[in-house]
DOZA-132086 format. One record per residue (C-alpha): residue in three letters; chain; x negated, y, z negated. Coordinates in steps of 0.05 Angstrom, whole numbers, plus 5000, padded with zeros to 4 digits. Each point is the difference from the previous one (the first is absolute). Layout:
% DOZA-132086
r resn=ala, chain=A, east=X, north=Y, up=Z
...
***
This chain:
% DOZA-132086
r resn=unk, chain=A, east=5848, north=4228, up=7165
r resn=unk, chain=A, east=5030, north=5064, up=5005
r resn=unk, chain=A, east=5007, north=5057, up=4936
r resn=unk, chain=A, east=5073, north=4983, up=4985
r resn=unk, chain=A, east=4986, north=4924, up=4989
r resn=unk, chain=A, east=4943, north=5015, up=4949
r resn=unk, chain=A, east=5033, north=5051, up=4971
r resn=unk, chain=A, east=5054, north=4942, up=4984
r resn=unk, chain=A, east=4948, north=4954, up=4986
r resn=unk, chain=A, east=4969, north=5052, up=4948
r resn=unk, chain=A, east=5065, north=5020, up=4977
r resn=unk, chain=A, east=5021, north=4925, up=4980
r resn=unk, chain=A, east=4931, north=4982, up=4972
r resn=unk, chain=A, east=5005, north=5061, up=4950
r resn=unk, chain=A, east=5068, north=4977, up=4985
r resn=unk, chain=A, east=4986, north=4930, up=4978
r resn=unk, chain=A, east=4938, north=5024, up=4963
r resn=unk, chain=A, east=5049, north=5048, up=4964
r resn=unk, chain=A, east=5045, north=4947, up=4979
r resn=unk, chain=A, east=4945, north=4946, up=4981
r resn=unk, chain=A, east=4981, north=5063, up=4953
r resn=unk, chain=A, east=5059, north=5008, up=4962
r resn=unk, chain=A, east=5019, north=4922, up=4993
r resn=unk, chain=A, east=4935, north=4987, up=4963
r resn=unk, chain=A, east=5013, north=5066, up=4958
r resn=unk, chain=A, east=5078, north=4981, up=4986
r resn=unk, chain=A, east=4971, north=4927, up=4977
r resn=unk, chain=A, east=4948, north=5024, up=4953
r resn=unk, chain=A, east=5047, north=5052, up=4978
r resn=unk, chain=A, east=5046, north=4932, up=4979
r resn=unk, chain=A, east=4950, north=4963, up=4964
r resn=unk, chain=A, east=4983, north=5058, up=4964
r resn=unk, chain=A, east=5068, north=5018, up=4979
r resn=unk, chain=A, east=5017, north=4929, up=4965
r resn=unk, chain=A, east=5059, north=5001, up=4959
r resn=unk, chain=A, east=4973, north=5024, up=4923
r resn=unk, chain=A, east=5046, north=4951, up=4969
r resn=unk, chain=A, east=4953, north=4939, up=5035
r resn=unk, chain=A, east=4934, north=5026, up=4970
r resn=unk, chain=A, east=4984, north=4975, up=4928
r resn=unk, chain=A, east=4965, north=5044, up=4946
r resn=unk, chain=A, east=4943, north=4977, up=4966
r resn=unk, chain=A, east=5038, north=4980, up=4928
r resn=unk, chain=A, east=5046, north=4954, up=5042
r resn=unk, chain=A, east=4956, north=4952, up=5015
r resn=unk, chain=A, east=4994, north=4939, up=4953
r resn=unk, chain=A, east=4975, north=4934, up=5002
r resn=unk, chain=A, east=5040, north=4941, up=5043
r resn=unk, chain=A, east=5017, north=4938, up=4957
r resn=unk, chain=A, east=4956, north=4952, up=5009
r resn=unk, chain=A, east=4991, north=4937, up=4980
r resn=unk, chain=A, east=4914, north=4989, up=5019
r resn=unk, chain=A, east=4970, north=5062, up=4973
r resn=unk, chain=A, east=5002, north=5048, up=4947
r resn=unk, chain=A, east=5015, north=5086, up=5021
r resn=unk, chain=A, east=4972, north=5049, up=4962
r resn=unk, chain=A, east=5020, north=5079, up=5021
r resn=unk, chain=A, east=4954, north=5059, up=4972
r resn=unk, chain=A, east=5032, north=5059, up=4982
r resn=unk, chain=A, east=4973, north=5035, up=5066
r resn=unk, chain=A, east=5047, north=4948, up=5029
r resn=unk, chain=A, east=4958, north=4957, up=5034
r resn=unk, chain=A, east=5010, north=4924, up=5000
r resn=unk, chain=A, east=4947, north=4941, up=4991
r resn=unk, chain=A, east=5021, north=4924, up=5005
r resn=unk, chain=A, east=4963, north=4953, up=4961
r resn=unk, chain=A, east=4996, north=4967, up=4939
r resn=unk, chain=A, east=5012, north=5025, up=4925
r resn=unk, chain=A, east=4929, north=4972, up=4961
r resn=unk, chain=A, east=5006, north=5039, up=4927
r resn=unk, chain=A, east=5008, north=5064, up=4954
r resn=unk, chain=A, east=4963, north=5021, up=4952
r resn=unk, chain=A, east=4982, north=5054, up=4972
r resn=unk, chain=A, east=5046, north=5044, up=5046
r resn=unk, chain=A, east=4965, north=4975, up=5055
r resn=unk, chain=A, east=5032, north=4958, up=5055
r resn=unk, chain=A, east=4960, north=4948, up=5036
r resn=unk, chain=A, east=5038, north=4987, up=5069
r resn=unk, chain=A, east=4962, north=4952, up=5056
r resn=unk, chain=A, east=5025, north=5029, up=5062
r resn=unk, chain=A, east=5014, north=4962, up=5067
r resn=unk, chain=A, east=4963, north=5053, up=5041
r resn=unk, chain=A, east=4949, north=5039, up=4952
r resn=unk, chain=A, east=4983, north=4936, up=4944
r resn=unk, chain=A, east=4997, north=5032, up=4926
r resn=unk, chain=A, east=5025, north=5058, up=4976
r resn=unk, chain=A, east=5007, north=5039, up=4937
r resn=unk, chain=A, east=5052, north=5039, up=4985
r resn=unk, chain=A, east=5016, north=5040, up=4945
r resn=unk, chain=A, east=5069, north=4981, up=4968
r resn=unk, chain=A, east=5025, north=5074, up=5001
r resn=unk, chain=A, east=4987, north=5000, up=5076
r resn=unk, chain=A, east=5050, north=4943, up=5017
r resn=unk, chain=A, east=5069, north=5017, up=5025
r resn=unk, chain=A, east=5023, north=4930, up=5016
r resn=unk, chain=A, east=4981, north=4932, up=4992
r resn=unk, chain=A, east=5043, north=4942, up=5012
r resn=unk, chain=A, east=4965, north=4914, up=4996
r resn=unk, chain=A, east=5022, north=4944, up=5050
r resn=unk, chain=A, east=4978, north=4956, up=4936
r resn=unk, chain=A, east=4991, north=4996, up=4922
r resn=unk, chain=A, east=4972, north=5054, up=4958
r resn=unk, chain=A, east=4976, north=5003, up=4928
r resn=unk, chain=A, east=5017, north=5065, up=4968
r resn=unk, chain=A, east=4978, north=5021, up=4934
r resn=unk, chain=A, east=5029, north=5065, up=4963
r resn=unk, chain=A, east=4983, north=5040, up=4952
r resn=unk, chain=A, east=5024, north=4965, up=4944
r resn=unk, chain=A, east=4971, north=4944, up=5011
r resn=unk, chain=A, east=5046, north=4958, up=5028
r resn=unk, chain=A, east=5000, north=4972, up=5071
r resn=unk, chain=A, east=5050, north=4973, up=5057
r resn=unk, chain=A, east=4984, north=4964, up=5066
r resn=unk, chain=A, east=5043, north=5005, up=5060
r resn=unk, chain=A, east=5011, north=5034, up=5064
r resn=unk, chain=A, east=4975, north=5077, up=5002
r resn=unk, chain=A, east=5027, north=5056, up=5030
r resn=unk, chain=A, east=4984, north=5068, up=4972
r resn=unk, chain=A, east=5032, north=5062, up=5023
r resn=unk, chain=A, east=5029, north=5071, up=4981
r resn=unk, chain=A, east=4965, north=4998, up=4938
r resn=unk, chain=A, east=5023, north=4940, up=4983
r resn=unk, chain=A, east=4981, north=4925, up=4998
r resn=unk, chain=A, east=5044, north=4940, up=5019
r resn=unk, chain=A, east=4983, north=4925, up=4974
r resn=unk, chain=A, east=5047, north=4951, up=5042
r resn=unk, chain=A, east=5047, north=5060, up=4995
r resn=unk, chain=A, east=4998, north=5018, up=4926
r resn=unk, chain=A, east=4978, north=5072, up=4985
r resn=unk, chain=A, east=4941, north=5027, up=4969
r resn=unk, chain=A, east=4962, north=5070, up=4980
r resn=unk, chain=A, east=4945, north=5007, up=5049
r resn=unk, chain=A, east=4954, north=5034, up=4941
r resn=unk, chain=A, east=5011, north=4932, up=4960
r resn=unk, chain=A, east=4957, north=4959, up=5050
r resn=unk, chain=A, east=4932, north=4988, up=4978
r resn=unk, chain=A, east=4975, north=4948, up=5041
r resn=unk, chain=A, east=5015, north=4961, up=5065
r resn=unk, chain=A, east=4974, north=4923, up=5016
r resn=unk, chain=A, east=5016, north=4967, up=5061
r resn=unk, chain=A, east=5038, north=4937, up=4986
r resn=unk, chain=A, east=5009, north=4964, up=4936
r resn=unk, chain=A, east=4958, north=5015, up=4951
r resn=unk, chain=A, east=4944, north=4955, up=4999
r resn=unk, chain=A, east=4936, north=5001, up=4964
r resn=unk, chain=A, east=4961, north=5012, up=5067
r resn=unk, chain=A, east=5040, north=5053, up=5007
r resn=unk, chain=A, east=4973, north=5043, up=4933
r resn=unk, chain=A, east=4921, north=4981, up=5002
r resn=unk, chain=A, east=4945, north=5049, up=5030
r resn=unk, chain=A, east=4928, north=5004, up=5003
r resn=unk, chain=A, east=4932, north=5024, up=5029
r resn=unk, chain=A, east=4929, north=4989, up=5000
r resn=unk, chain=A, east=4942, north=5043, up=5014
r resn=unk, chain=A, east=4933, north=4977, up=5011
r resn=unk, chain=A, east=4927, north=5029, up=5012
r resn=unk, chain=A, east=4935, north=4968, up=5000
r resn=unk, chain=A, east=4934, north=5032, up=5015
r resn=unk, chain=A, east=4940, north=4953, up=5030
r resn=unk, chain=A, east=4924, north=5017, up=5002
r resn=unk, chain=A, east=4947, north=4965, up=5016
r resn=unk, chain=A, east=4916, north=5008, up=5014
r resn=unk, chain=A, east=4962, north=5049, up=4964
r resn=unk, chain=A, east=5058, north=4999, up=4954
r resn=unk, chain=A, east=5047, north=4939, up=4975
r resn=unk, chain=A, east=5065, north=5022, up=4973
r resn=unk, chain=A, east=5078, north=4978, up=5006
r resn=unk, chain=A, east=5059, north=5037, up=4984
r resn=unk, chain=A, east=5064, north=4978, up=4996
r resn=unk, chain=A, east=5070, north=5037, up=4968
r resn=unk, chain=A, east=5071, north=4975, up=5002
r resn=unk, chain=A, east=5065, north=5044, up=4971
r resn=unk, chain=A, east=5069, north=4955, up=5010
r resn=unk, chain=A, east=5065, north=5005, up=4984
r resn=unk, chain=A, east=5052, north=4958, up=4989
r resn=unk, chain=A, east=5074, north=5044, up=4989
r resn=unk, chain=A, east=5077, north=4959, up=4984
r resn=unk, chain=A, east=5059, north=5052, up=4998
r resn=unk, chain=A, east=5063, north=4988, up=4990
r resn=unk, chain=A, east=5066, north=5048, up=4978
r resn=unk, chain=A, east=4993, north=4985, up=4922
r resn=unk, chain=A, east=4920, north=4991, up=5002
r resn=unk, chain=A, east=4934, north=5002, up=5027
r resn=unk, chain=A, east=4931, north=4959, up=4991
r resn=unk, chain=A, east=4942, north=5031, up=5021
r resn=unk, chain=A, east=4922, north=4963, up=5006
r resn=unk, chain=A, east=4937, north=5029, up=5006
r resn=unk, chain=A, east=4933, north=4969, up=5015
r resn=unk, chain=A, east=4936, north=5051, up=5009
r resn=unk, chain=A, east=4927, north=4970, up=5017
r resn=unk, chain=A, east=4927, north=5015, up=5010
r resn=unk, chain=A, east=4943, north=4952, up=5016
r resn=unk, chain=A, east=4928, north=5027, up=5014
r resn=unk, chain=A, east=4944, north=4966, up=5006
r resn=unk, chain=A, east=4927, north=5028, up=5013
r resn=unk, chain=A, east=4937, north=4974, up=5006
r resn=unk, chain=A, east=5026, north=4934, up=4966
r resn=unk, chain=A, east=5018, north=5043, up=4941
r resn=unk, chain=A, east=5077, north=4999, up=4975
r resn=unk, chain=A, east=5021, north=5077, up=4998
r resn=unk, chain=A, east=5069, north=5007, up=5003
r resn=unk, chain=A, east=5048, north=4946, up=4984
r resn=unk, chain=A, east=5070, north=5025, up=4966
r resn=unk, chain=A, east=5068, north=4978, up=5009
r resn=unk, chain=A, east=5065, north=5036, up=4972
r resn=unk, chain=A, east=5068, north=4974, up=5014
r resn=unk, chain=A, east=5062, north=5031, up=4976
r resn=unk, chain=A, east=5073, north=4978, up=4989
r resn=unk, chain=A, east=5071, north=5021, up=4976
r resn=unk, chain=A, east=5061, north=4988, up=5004
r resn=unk, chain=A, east=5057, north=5052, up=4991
r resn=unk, chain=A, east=5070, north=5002, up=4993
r resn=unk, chain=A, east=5048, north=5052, up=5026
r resn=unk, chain=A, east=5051, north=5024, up=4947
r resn=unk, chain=A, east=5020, north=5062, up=5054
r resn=unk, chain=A, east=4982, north=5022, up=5064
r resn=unk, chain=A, east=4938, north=5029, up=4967
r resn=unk, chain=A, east=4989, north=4977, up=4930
r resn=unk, chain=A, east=4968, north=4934, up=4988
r resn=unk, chain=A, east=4981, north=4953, up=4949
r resn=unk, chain=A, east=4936, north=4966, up=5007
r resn=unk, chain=A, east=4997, north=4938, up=4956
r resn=unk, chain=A, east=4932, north=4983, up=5021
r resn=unk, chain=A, east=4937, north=5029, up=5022
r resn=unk, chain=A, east=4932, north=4967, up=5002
r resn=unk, chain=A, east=4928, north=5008, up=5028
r resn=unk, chain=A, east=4938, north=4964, up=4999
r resn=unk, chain=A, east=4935, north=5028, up=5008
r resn=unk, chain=A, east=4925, north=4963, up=5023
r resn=unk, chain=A, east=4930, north=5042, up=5003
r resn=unk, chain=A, east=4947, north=4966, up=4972
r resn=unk, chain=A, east=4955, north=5062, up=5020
r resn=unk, chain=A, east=5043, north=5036, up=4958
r resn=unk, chain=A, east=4991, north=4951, up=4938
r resn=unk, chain=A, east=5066, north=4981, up=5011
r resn=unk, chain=A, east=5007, north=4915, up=5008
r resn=unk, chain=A, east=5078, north=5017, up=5013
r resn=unk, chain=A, east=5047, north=5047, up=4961
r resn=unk, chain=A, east=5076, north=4986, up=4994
r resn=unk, chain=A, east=5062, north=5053, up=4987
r resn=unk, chain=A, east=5064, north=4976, up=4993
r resn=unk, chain=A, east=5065, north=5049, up=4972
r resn=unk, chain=A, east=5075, north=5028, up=5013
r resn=unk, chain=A, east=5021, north=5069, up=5016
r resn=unk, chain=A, east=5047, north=5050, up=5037
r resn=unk, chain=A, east=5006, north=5030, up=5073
r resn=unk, chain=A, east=5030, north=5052, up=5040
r resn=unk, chain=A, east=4994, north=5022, up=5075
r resn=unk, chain=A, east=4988, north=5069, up=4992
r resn=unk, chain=A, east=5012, north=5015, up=5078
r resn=unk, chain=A, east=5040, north=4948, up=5037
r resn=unk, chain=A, east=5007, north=5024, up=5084
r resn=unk, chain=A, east=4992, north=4971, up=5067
r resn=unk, chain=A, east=4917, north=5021, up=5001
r resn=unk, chain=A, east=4985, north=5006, up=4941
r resn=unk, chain=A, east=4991, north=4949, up=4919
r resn=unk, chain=A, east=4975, north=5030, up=4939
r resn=unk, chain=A, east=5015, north=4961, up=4939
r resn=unk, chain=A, east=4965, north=5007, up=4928
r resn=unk, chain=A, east=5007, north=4936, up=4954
r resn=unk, chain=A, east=4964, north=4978, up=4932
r resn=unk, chain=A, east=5004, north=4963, up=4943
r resn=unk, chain=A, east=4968, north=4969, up=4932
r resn=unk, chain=A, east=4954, north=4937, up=5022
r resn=unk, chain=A, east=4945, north=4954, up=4969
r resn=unk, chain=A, east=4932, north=4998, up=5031
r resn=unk, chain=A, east=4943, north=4941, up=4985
r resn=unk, chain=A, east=4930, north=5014, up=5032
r resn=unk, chain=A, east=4944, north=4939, up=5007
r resn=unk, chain=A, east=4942, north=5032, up=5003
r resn=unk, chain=A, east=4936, north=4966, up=5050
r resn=unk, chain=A, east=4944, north=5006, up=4952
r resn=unk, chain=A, east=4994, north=5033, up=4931
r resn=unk, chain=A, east=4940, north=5014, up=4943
r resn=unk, chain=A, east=5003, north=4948, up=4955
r resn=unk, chain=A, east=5031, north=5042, up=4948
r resn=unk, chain=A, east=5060, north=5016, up=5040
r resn=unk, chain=A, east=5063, north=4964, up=5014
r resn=unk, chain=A, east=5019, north=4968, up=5072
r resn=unk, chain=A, east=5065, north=5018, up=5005
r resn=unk, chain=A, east=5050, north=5054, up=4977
r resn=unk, chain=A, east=5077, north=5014, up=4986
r resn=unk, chain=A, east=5052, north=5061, up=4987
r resn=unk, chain=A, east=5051, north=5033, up=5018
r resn=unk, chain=A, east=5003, north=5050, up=5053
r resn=unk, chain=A, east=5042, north=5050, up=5034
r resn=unk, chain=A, east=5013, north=5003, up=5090
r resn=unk, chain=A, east=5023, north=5053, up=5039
r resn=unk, chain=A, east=5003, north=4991, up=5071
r resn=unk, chain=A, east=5023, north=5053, up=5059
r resn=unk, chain=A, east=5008, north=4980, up=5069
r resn=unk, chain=A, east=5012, north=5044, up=5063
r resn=unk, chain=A, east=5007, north=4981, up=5072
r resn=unk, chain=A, east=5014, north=5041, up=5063
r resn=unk, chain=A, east=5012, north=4997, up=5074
r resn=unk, chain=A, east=4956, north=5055, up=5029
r resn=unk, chain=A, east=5024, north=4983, up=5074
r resn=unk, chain=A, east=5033, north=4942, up=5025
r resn=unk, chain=A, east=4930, north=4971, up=5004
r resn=unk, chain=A, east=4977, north=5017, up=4940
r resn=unk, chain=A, east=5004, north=4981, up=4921
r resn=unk, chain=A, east=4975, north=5032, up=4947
r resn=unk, chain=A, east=4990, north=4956, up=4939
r resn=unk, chain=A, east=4971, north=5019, up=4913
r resn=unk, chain=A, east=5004, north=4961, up=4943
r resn=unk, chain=A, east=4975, north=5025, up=4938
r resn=unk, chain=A, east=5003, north=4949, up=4934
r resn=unk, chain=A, east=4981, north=5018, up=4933
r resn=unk, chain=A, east=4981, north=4962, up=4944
r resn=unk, chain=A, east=4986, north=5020, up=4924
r resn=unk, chain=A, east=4971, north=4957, up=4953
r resn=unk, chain=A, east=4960, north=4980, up=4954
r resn=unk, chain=A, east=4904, north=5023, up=5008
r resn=unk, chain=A, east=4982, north=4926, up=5000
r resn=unk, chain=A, east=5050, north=4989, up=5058
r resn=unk, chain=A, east=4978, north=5062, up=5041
r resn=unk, chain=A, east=5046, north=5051, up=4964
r resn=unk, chain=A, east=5025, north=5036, up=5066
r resn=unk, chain=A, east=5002, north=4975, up=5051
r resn=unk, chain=A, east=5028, north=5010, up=5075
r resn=unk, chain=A, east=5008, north=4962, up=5069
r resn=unk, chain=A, east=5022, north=5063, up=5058
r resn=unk, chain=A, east=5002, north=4985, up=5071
r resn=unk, chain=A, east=5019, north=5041, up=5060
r resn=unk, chain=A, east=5008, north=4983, up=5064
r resn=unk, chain=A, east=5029, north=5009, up=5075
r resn=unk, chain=A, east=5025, north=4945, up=5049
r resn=unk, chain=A, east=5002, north=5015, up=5070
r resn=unk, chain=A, east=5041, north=4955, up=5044
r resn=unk, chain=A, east=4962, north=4974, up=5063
r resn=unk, chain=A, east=5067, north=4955, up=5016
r resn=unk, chain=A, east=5054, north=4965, up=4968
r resn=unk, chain=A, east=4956, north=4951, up=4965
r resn=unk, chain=A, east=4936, north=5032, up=4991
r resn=unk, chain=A, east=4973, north=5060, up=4959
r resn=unk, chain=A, east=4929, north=5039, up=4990
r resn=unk, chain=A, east=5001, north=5010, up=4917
r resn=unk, chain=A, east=4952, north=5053, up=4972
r resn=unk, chain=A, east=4999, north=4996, up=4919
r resn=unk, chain=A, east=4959, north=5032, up=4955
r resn=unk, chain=A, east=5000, north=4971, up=4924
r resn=unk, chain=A, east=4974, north=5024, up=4936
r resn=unk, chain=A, east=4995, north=4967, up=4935
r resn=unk, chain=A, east=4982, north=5021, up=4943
r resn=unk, chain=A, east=4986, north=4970, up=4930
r resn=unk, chain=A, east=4979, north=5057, up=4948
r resn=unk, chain=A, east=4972, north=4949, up=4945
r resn=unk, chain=A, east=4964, north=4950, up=5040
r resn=unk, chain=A, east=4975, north=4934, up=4958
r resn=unk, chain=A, east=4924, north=4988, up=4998
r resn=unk, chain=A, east=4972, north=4941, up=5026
r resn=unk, chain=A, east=4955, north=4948, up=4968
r resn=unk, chain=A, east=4934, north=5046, up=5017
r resn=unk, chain=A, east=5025, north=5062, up=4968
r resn=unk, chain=A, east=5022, north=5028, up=5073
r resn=unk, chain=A, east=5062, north=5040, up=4999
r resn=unk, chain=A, east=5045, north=5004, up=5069
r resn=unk, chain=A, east=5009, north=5061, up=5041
r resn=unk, chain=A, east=5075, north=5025, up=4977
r resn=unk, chain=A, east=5021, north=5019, up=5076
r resn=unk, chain=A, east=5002, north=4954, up=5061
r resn=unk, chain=A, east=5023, north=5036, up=5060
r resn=unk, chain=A, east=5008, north=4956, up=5071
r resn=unk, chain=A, east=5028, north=5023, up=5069
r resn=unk, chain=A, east=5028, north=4934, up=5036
r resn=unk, chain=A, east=5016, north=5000, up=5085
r resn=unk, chain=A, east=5036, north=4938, up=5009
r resn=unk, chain=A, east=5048, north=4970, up=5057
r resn=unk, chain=A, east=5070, north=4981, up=4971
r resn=unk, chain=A, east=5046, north=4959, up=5021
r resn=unk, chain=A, east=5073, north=4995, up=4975
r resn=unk, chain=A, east=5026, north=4927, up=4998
***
C-alpha cells in the first residue's frame, strides 16, 4: 500500500472518530437540556387516588403508601406497605388522604367518621371542612370498642436452686381504654419471693380510674380506687376509693405530664394485731398523683409515677407508691422494662409480736414486656 492510500485511510478513520465524538456529545447535551416546564418540583407531588391504600406525605415531601392505624396524642401510627409501622408526629404530616373509613375525634369532643383527606392546613370529611388544630384523635374505621383498648405486661422471675432455694417472681400490667371524651386506665404491680421455704415478699397493688375529658386538657375523674395486699407489712389488704380533678400539664407528640387528686376514703385490715388493738381501720384521706412519660429516642420510654396519700396514723398517715422506669423496644411487640419502685409508709402498724415494719421498701424489677 502506497503513502497516499494510508494517508486516506488515516484521514477517513480520524474523520469518523471525529464525528462519533460529537454525536454522543450533541445527545447528552439533549438529555441534559430537557425542557424545565417537564420537570416537577418537590411541593408538586401528591398522592394518586387510590382506592387500596392509604398516602401519607411528610412535610419533606416524601410519600409512604399504607394504611392509616390511629392518632393520639399527636402521634400518627401509619403501617406502611414497604417499611411496616411508623410514627409520626402530627405536626410533621403534610398530606394524608384514606381509601376507607376514619374515626375522627376533635377537640371538643365530638367525632365524625368518613373518608379523610387532609391538606393545606386543612381537613376534609367526605368533603366537609374542618380546622386541622381541632383534630385530636384518628381511628381507623368505625369506632369500635377494639378499636380504643390497650395494654401490656411485664414479667420477671428469678430461680435458684442448691446451696440456696429461693424463687422470685414480679409482674407490672396494664390495661389502658381511650377514647375522645374519656379514658380508663388499670394497673396491676406484683412481687412473689420465696426462700428457703420461707414467704418473704408477697404484695400486690392494683390501681384504677376512670376520667372524663371536659377539654382537651382538663378532666374530671369520677372515680379512682386502689387496693393494697402485704401481709409482711401487717397489712391483710387496704382499700382507697375517692373523686377528684385533672389536668395535662404538658400535652406533645413525646412527651405526658399530668397532675390529678382528690378527697377519698381509705379502710385498712390489718394481718395480726395485740389483743388490745383493733383489726381494721377507716378515714378519710387526701391523693395526689403526678405522672410523666417521655420518648428519649424512638426506642426508648421514659416512664414516673409518683402517688401520694394523707391520712389518718392508724392507717399509715403518709404514705407513697413512686415508680420509674424505661422501656426499650426490641421489636414491634416486645420490650426490655427496667423499673425501680419505692414505697413508703411513715406510720407502719405493729404486728401481733410487738414488731413494727420497716417504713421504706425499695425494688428494681428487669422484666420482658409484651404489648397485646
Amino acid at each position: 500500500m502506497n503513502n497516499k492510500a494510508k494517508k486516506t485511510i488515516l484521514s477517513n478513520m480520524t474523520l469518523g472518530l471525529s464525528l462519533a465524538i460529537m454525536f454522543t456529545a450533541q445527545a447528552q447535551t439533549h438529555i441534559a437540556e430537557a425542557p424545565v416546564s417537564d420537570r416537577l418540583a418537590p411541593a408538586q407531588l401528591l398522592p394518586p387516588a387510590d382506592s387500596s391504600f392509604d398516602w401519607l406525605q411528610l412535610t419533606s415531601f416524601e410519600l409512604l403508601k399504607g394504611e392509616i392505624k390511629n392518632l393520639y396524642d399527636d402521634k400518627l401510627e401509619f403501617e406502611s406497605d414497604e417499611l411496616d409501622t411508623v410514627f409520626i408526629d402530627w405536626e410533621d404530616v403534610k398530606v394524608l388522604q384514606s381509601h376507607d373509613l376514619i374515626s375522627v375525634g376533635f377537640t371538643d369532643l365530638s367525632t365524625k367518621t368518613g373518608l379523610l383527606r387532609l391538606q393545606n392546613g386543612k381537613v376534609y370529611i367526605d368533603g366537609e371542612e374542618f380546622d386541622r388544630n381541632r383534630v385530636m384523635t384518628l381511628i381507623s374505621g368505625i369506632q369500635t370498642e377494639s378499636n380504643y383498648w390497650s395494654s401490656k405486661i411485664s414479667l420477671g422471675a428469678n430461680l435458684r436452686s442448691g446451696n440456696t432455694e429461693q424463687v422470685d417472681f414480679s409482674t407490672i400490667g396494664n390495661a389502658h381504654r381511650r377514647t375522645t371524651e374519656s379514658r380508663f386506665n388499670l394497673d396491676y404491680l406484683g412481687n412473689y419471693s420465696k426462700s428457703e421455704g420461707l414467704n418473704n415478699i408477697n404484695n400486690h397493688r392494683l390501681n384504677a380510674y376512670f376520667d372524663w375529658y371536659l377539654s382537651k386538657q382538663f378532666y374530671l375523674r369520677p372515680v379512682f380506687a386502689e387496693i393494697y395486699l402485704d401481709p409482711i407489712k401487717n397489712i391483710q389488704y387496704k382499700t382507697t376509693l375517692g373523686f377528684g380533678l385533672g389536668y395535662d400539664i404538658v400535652d406533645t407528640p413525646k412527651s405526658n405530664w399530668s397532675i390529678s387528686g382528690g378527697p377519698a376514703y381509705t379502710f385498712t385490715k390489718f394481718d395480726n394485731v395485740a389483743i388490745d388493738e383493733s383489726e381494721d381501720d377507716g378515714s378519710g384521706a387526701l391523693v395526689v398523683e403526678t405522672a410523666f412519660d417521655t420518648e428519649i429516642t424512638d426506642d426508648i420510654d421514659f416512664n414516673t409515677l409518683y402517688r401520694v396519700q394523707y391520712g389518718n396514723e392508724k392507717s399509715g398517715g403518709y404514705t407513697h407508691h413512686a415508680l420509674a422506669g424505661f422501656s426499650i423496644e426490641l421489636t414491634d411487640m416486645f420490650d426490655l422494662d427496667l423499673s425501680l419502685v419505692w414505697d413508703h409508709t411513715n406510720k407502719p402498724q405493729a404486728d401481733s409480736s410487738g414488731t413494727v415494719p420497716i417504713q421504706n421498701d425499695y425494688q428494681f424489677i428487669v422484666g420482658f414486656g409484651i404489648d397485646i
